[in-house]
FIPAVO-497359 format. One record per residue (C-alpha): residue number from 1; residue in one letter; chain; x, z, y. Coordinates in nm, 4 decimals, always signed. Each point is the difference from the previous one (the first is absolute). Layout:
BEGIN
gudren/vodo/nuse/xx/zz/yy
NUM/A/A/X/Z/Y .
...
! end
This chain:
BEGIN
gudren/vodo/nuse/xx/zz/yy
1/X/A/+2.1287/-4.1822/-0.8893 .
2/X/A/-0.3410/-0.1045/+0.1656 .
3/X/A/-0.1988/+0.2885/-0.2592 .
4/X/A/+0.3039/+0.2720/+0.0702 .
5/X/A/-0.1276/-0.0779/+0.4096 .
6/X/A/-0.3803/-0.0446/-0.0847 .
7/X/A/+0.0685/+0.3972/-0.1620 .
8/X/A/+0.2022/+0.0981/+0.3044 .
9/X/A/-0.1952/-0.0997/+0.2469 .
10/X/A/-0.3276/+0.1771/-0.1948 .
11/X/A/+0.1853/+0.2983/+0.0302 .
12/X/A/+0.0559/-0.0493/+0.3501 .
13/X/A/-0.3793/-0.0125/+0.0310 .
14/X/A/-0.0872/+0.2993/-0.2141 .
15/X/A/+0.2452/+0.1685/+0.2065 .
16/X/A/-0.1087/-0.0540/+0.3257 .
17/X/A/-0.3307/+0.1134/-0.0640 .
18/X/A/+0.0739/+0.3226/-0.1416 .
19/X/A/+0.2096/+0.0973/+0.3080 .
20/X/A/-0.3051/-0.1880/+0.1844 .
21/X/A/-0.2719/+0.1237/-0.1967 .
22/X/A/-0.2535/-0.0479/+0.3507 .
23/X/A/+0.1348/-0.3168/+0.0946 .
24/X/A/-0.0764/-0.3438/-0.1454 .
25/X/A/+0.2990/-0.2456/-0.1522 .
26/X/A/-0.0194/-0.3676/+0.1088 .
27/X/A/+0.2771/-0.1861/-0.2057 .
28/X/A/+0.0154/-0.3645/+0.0785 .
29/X/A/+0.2041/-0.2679/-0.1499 .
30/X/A/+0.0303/-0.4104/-0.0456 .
31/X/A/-0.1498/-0.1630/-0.2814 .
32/X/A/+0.2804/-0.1940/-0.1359 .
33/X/A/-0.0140/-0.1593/-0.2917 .
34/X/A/+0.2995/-0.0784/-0.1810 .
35/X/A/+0.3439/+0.2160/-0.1451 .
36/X/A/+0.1273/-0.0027/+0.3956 .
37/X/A/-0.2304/+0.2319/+0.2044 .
38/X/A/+0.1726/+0.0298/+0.3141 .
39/X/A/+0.0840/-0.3281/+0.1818 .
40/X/A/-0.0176/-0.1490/+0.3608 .
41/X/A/-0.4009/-0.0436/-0.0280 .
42/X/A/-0.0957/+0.3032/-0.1278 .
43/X/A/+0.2244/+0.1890/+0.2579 .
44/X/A/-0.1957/-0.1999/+0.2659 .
45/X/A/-0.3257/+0.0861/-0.1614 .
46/X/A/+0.0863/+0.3656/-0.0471 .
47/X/A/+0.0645/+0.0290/+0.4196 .
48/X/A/-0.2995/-0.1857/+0.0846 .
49/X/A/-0.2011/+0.2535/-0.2450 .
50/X/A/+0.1709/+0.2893/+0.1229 .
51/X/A/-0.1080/-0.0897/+0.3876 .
52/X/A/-0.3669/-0.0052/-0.1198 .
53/X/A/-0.0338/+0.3067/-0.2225 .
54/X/A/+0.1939/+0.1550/+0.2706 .
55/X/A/-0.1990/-0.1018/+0.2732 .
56/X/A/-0.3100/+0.0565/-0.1850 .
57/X/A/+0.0634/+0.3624/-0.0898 .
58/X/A/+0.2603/+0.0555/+0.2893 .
59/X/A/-0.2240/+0.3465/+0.1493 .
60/X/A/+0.0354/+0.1402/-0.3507 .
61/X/A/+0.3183/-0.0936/-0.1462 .
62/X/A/+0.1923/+0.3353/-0.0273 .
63/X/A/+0.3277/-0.2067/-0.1397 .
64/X/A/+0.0660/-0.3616/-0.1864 .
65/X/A/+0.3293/-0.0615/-0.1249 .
66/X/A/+0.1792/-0.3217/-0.1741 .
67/X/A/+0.1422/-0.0147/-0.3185 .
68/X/A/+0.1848/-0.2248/-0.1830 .
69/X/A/-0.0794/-0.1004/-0.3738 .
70/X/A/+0.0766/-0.2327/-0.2881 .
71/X/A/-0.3933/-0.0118/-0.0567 .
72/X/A/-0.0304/-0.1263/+0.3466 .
73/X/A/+0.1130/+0.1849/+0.3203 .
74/X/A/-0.3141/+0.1955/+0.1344 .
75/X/A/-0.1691/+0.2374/+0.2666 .
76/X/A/-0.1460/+0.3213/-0.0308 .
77/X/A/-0.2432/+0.1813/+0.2534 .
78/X/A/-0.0820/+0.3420/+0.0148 .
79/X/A/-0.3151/+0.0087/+0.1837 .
80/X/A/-0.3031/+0.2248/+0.1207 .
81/X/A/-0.2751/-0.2001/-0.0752 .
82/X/A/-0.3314/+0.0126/-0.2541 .
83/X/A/+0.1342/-0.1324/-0.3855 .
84/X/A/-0.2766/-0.2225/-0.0198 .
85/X/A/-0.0113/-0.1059/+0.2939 .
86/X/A/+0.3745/-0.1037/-0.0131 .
87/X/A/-0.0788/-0.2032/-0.2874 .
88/X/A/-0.3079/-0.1962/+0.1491 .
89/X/A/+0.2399/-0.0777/+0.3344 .
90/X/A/+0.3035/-0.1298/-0.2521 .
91/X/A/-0.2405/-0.2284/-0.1954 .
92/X/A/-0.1277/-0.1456/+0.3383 .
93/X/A/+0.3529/-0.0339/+0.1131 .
94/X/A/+0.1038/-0.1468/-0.3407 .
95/X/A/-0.3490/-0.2128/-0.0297 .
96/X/A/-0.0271/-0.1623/+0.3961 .
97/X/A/+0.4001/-0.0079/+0.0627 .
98/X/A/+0.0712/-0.3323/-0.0416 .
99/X/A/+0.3060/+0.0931/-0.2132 .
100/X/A/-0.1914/+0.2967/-0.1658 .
101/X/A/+0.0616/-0.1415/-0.3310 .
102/X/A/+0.3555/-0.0253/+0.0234 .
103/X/A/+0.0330/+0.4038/+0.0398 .
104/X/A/-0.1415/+0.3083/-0.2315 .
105/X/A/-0.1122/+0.2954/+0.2011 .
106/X/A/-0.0424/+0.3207/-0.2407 .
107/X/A/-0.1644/+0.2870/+0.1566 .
108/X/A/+0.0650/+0.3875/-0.1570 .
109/X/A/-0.1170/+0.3234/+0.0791 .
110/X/A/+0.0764/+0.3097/-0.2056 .
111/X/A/+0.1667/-0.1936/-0.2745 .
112/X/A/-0.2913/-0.2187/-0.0358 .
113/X/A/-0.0533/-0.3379/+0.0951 .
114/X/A/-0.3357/-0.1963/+0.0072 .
115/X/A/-0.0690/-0.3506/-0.0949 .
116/X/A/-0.1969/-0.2574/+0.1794 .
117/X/A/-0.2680/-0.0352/-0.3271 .
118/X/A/-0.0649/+0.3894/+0.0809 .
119/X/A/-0.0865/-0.0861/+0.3139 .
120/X/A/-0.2117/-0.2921/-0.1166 .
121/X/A/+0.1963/-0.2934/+0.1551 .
122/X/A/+0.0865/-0.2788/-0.1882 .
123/X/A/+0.3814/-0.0838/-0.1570 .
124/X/A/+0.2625/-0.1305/+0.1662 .
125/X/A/+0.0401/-0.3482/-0.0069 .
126/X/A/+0.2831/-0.2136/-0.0759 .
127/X/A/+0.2345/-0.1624/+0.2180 .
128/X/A/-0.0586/-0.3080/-0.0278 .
129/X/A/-0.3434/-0.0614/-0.1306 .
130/X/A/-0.3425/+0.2177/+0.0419 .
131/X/A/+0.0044/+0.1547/-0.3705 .
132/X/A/+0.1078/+0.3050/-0.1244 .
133/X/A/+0.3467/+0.0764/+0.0925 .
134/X/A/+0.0101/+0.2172/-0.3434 .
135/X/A/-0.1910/-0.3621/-0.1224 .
136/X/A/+0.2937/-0.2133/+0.0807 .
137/X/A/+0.2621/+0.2427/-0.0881 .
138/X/A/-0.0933/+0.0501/-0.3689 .
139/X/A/-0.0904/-0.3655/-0.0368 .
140/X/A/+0.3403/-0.0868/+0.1746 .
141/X/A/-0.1804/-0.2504/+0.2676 .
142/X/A/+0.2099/-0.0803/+0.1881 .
143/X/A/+0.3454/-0.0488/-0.0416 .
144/X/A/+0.3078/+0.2144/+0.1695 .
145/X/A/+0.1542/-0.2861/+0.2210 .
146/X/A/-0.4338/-0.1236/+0.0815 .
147/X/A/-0.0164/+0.4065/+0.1249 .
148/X/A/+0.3332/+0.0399/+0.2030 .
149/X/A/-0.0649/-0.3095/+0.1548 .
150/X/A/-0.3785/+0.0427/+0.1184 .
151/X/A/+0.1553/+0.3352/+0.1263 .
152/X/A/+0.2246/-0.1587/+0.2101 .
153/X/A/-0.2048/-0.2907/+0.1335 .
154/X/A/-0.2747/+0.2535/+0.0759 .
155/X/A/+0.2678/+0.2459/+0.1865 .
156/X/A/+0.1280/-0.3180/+0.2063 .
157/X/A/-0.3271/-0.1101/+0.0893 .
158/X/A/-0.1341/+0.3329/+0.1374 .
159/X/A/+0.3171/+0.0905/+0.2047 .
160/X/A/-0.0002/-0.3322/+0.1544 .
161/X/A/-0.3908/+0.0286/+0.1000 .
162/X/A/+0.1253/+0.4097/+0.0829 .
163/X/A/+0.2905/-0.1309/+0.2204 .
164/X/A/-0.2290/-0.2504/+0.1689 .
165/X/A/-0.2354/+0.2554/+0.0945 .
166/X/A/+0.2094/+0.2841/+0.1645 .
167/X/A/+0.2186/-0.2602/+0.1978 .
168/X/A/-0.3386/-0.1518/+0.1655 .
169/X/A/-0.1322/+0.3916/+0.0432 .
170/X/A/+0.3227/+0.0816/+0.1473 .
171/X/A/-0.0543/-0.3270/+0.2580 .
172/X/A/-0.3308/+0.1683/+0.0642 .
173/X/A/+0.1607/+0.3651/+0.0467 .
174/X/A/+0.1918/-0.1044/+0.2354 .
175/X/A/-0.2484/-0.1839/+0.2097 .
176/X/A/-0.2393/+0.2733/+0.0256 .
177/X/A/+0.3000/+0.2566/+0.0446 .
178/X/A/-0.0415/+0.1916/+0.4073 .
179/X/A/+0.1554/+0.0429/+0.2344 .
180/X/A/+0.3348/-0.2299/-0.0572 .
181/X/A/+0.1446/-0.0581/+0.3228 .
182/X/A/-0.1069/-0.3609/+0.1295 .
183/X/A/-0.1218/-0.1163/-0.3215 .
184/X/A/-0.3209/-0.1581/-0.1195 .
185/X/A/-0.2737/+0.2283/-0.1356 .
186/X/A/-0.3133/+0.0653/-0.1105 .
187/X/A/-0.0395/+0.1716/+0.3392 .
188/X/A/+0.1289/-0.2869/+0.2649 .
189/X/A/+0.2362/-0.3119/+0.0446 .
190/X/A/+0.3112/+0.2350/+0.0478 .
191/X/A/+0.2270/-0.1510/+0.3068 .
192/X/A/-0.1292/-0.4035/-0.2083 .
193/X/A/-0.1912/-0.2237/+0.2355 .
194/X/A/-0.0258/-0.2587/-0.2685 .
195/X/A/-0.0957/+0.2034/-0.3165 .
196/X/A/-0.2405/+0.2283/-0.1261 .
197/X/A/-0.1269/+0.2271/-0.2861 .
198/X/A/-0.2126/-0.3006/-0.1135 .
199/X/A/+0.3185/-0.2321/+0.0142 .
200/X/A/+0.1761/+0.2030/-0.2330 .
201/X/A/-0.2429/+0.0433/-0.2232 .
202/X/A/-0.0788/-0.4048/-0.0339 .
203/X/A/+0.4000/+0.0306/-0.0335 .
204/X/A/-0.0176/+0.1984/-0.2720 .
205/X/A/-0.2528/-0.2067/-0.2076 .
206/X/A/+0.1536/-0.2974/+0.0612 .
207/X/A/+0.3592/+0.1820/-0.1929 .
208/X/A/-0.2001/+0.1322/-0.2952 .
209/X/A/+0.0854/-0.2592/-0.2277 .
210/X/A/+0.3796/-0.0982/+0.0890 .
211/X/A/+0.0263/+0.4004/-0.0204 .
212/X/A/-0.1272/-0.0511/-0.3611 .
213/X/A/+0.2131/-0.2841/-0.0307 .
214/X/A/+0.2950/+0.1436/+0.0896 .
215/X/A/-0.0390/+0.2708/-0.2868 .
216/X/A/-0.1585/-0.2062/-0.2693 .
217/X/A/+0.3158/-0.2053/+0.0487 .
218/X/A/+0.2635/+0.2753/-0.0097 .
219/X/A/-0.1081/+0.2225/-0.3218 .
220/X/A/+0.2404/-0.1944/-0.2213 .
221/X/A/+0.2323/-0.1649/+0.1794 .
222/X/A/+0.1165/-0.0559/+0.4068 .
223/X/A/-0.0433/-0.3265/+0.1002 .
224/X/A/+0.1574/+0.0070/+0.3376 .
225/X/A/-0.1000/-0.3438/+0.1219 .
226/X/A/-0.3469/+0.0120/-0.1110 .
227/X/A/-0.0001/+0.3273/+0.1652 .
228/X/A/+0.0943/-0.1582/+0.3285 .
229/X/A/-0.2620/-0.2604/-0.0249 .
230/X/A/-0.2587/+0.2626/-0.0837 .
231/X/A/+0.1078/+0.1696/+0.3062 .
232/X/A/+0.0194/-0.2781/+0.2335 .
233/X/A/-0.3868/-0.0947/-0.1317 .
234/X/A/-0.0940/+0.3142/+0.0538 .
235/X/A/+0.1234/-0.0393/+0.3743 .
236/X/A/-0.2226/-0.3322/+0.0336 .
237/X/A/-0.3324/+0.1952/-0.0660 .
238/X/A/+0.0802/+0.2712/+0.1888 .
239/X/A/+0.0402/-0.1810/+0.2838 .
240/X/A/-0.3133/-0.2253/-0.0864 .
241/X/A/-0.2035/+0.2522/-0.0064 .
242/X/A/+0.1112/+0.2092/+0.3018 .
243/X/A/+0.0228/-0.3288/+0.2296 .
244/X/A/+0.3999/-0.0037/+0.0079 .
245/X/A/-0.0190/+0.3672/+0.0665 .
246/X/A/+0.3464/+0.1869/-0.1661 .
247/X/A/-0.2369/+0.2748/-0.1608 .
248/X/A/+0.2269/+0.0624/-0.3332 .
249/X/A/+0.3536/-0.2361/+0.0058 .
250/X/A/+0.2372/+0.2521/-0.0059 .
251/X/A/-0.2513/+0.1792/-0.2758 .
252/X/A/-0.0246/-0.2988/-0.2176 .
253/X/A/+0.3763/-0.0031/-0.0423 .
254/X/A/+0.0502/+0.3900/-0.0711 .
255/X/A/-0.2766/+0.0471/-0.2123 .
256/X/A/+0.0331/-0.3413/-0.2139 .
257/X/A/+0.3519/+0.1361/-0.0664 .
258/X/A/-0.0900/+0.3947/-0.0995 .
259/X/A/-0.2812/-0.1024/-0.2178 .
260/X/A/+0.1622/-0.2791/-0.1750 .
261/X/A/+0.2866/+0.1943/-0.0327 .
262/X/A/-0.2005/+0.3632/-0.1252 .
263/X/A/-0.1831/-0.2261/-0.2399 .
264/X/A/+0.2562/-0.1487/-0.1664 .
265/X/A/+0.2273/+0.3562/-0.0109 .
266/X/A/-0.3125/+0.1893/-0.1549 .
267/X/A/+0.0124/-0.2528/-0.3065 .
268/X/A/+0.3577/-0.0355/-0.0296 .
269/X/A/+0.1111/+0.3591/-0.0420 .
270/X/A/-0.2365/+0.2287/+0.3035 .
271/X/A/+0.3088/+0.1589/+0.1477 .
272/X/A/-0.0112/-0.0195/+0.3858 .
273/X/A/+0.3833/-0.1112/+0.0006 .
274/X/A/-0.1406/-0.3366/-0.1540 .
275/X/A/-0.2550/-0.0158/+0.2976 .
276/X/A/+0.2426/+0.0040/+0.2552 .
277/X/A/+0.2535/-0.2370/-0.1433 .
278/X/A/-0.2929/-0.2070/-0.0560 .
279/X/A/-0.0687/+0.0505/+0.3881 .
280/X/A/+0.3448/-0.1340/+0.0773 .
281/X/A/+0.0404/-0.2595/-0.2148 .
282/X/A/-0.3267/-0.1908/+0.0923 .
283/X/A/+0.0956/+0.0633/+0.3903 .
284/X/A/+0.3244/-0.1705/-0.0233 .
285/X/A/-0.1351/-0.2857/-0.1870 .
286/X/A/-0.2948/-0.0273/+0.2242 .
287/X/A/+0.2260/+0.0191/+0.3011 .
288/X/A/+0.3020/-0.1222/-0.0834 .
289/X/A/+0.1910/-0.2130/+0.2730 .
290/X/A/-0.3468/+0.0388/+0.2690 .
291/X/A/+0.2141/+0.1359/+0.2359 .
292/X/A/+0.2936/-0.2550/-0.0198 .
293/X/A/-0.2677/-0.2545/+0.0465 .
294/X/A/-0.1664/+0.1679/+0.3251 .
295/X/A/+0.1798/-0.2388/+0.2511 .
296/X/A/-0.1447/-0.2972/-0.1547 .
297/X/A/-0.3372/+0.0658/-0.0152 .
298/X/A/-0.1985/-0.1577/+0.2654 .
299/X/A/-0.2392/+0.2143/+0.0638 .
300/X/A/+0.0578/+0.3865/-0.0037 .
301/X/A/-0.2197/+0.2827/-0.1085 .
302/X/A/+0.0100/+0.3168/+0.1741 .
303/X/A/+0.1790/+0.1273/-0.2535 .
304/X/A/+0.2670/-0.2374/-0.0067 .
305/X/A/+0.0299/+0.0303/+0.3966 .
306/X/A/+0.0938/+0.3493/-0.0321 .
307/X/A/+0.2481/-0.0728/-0.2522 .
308/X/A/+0.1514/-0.2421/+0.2317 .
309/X/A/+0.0169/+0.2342/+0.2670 .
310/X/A/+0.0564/+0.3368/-0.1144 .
311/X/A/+0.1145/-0.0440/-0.3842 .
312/X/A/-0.2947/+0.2033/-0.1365 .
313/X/A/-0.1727/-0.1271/-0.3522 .
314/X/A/-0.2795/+0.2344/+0.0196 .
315/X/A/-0.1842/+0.0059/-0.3293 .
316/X/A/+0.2015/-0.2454/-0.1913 .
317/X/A/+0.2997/+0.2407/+0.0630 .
318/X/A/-0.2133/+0.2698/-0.1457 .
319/X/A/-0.0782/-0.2251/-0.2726 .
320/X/A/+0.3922/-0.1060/-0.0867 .
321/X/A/+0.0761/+0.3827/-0.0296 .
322/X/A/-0.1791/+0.0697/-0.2528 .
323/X/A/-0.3311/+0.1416/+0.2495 .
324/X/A/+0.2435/+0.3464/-0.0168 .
325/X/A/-0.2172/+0.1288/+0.3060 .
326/X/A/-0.3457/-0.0123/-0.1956 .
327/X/A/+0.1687/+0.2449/-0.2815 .
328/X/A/+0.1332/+0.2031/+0.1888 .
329/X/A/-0.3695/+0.0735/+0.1733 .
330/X/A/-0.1667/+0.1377/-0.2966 .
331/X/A/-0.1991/+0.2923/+0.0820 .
332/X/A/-0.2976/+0.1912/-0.2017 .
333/X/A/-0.1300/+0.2689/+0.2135 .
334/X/A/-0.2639/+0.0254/+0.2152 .
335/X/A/-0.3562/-0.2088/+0.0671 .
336/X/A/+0.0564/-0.3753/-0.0328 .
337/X/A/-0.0803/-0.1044/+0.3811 .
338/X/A/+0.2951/+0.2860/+0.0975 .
339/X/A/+0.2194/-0.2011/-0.2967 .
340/X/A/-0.0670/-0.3240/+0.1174 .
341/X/A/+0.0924/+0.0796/+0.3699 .
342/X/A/+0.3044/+0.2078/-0.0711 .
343/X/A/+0.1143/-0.3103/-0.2211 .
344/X/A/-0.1153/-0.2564/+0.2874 .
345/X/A/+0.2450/+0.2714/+0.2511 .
346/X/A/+0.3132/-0.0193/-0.2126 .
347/X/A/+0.0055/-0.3532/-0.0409 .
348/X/A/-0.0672/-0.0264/+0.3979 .
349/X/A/+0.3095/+0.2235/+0.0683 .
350/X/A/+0.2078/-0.2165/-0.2685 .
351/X/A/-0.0712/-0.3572/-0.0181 .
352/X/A/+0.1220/-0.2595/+0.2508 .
353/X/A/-0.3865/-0.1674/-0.0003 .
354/X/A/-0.0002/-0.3260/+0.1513 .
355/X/A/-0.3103/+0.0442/+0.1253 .
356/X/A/+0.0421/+0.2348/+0.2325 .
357/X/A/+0.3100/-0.1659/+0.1361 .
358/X/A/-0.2413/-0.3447/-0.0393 .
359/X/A/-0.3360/+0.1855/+0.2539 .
360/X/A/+0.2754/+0.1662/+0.2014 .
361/X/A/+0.3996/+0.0323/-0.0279 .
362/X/A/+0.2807/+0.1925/-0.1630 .
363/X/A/-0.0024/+0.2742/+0.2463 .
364/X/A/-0.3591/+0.0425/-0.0801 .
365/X/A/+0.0784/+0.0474/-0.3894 .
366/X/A/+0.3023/+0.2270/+0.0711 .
367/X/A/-0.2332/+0.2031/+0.2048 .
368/X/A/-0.2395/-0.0125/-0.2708 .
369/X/A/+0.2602/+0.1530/-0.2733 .
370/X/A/+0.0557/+0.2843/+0.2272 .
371/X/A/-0.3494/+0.0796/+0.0373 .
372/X/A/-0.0857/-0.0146/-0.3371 .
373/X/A/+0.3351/+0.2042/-0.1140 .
374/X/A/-0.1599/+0.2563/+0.2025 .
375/X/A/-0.3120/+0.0322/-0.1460 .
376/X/A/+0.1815/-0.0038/-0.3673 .
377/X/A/+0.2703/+0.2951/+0.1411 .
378/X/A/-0.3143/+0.2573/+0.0994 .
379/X/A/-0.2491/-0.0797/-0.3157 .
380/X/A/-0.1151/-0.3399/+0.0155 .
381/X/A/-0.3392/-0.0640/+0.1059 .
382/X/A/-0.1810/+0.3363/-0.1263 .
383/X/A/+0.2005/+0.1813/+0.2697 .
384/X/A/-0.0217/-0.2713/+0.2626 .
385/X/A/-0.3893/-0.1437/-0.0810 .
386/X/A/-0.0177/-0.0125/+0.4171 .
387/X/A/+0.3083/-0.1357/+0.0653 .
388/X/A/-0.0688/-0.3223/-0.2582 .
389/X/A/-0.2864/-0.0383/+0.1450 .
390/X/A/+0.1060/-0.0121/+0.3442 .
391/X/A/+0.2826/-0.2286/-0.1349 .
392/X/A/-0.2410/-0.2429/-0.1266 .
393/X/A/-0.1917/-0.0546/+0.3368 .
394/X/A/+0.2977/-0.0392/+0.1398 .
395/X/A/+0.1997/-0.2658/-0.1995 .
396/X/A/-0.3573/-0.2380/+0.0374 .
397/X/A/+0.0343/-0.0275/+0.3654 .
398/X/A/+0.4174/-0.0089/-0.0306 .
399/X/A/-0.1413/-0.3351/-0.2614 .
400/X/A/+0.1976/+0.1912/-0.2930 .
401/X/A/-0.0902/-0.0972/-0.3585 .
402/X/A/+0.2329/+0.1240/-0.2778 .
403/X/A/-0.1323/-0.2629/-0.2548 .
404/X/A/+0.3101/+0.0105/-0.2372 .
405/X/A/-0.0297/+0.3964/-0.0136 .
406/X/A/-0.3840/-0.0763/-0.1072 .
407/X/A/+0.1229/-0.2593/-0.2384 .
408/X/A/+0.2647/+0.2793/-0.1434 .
409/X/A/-0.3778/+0.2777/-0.0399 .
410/X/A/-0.1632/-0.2507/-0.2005 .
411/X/A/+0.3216/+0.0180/-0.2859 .
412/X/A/-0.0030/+0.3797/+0.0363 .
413/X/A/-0.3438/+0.0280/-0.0890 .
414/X/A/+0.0718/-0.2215/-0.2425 .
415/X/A/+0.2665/+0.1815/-0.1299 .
416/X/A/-0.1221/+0.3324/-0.0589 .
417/X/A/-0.2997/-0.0961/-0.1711 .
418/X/A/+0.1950/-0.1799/-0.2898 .
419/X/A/+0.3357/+0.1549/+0.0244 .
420/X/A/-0.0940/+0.2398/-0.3027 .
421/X/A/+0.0169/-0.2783/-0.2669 .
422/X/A/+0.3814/-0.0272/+0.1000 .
423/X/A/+0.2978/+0.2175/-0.1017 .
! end
């Protein structure tokens, strides 16, 4: 079966280049040793791949297109682009990547294809070791079960460090994201008295490594109390290093629980339907009877006042259903700053944020909704760029703040920067 698809997909190759006899053929596909070529790692790899050769070539890709095979599922790209050139950009991706080894990018261009030694660069190494990969193969090196597994521990360590990184650039995103209506920026203290751009960013650093932990933790398992703890440490240095300022509480608790729970999905089977139950399941264990307990806690957060007095959970309620509102605000047009604010407007014209009720009072947020809803009904912020701005001036000196809308940006631009490794 594997040689029948090894043939078939060579005459998918010598096929596309005779209808493409201008074009170059990128074909990429895991290196997976072993009788099983397709599996949950090798998927995962494959996506990751795909988002680099894609981005890399993206102004000359003329089509790419998925195909399924008992050889090992693969991607071919039909692009405009120098052969040789091609070839020295696939070795660099498949040399510097840190999972470059785990993937075989073949380059064709009029039925030919051309090998690294032609282009005088060394062999490819193996996987595990810095020999020959043809080396270890004929000498049989390393065993099957010694392969799949440095695979895997290899794919688990990167995503974790790969999580890690785009939830602290999303943090930073956000930050430096203007206008946004009363919040801190890069720019000025928004309608905040007591914070700054300089708090949040000693904020930030002060999360970096409970963000860590909080993934590290999750990739094989959810530990729901040790996620709690995590969280409630995370809390303690935040506000240590802001002076008991609330720079990133409601934060903390959202994204502890998407990361965690993306983490743990991506390994388990990468289908977004195990994300969100994930989402759910670590809110109501993380939760749980907090709100049955309210009126015999001593002392109240904000938070917990509102809930008293007006029955609103803010971002734990968003938490318990499954964060619904942050997948339903997936977008992928326009600049990023026009993104970012049209994602920071819908979740201001859905969310009950605590917040704002918190700096001002209900009528305020309803107010707020309406204002918002607006701006989403006649084109969101590219047709209204005045109006936002005008907006913004005037919710700092009304004191408004929508912190758990801000909270809700930093997830989305989580989101769409890893949602591609899920089904």
């Amino acid at each position: 079966m594997i040689l029948k698809a090894r043939e078939e997909r060579y005459k998918n190759i010598l096929k596309l280049s005779e209808l493409n006899p201008e074009y170059t053929i990128i074909v990429l596909k895991t290196n997976t040793p072993g009788p099983e070529k397709n599996n949950l790692f090798s998927g995962i790899i494959l996506k990751y791949f795909n988002k680099i050769i894609t981005s890399k070539f993206s102004r000359n890709i003329r089509k790419s297109t998925f195909v399924n095979s008992f050889d090992g599922d693969y991607y071919y790209y039909i692009i405009e682009n120098d052969f040789e050139d091609t070839k020295k950009s696939t070795i660099y991706i498949e040399e510097n990547e840190e999972l470059g080894r785990l993937v075989d990018i073949d380059v064709y261009y009029q039925n030919e294809s051309i090998s690294r030694k032609e282009l005088n660069y060394t062999s490819r190494k193996c996987l595990i070791c810095d020999n020959d990969a043809f080396v270890c193969s004929r000498n049989s090196a390393h065993s099957l079960i010694e392969l799949q597994t440095h695979i895997i521990e290899t794919t688990k360590a990167f995503f974790t460090k790969y999580f890690y990184e785009l939830s602290i650039d999303s943090m930073y995103k956000e930050l430096n994201l203007h206008p946004k209506f009363g919040l801190v920026s890069f720019m000025d203290s928004g309608s905040h008295i007591d914070m700054n751009y300089h708090t949040f960013l000693v904020s930030i650093e002060a999360l970096k490594p409970y963000i860590m932990e909080f993934i590290t933790l999750s990739v094989d398992d959810l530990n729901y109390k040790r996620l709690q703890s995590i969280g409630l440490n995370a809390e303690k240095s935040m506000f240590k290093a802001t002076n008991n300022i609330n720079t990133h509480k409601g934060l903390i608790f959202l994204l502890g629980i998407f990361v965690s729970s993306a983490i743990n999905a991506l390994f388990k089977d990468a289908t977004i339907q195990t994300l969100r139950e994930n989402i759910k399941k670590i809110a109501f264990n993380v939760v749980g009877d907090y709100y049955d307990k309210i009126s015999d806690k001593k002392k109240l957060s904000n938070a917990d006042k509102i809930f008293r007095d007006l029955k609103i959970k803010g971002v734990r309620e968003e938490a318990l259903n499954g964060l619904s509102t942050l997948f339903d605000n997936v977008q992928d047009d326009f600049d990023d700053r026009t993104r970012y604010i049209n994602y920071l407007i819908y979740y201001m014209s859905k969310l009950n944020d605590t917040t704002v009720i918190h700096k001002t009072d209900l009528n305020t947020l309803i107010i707020v909704k309406n204002d918002m809803q607006k701006i989403l009904s006649s084109g969101g912020f590219n047709n209204n760029i005045s109006l936002v701005k005008d907006l913004s001036e005037k919710y700092k000196r009304l004191n408004i703040s929508p912190g758990g809308s801000a909270d809700m940006l930093v997830l989305s631009i989580l989101l769409e920067n890893i949602m591609y490794l899920y089904n």
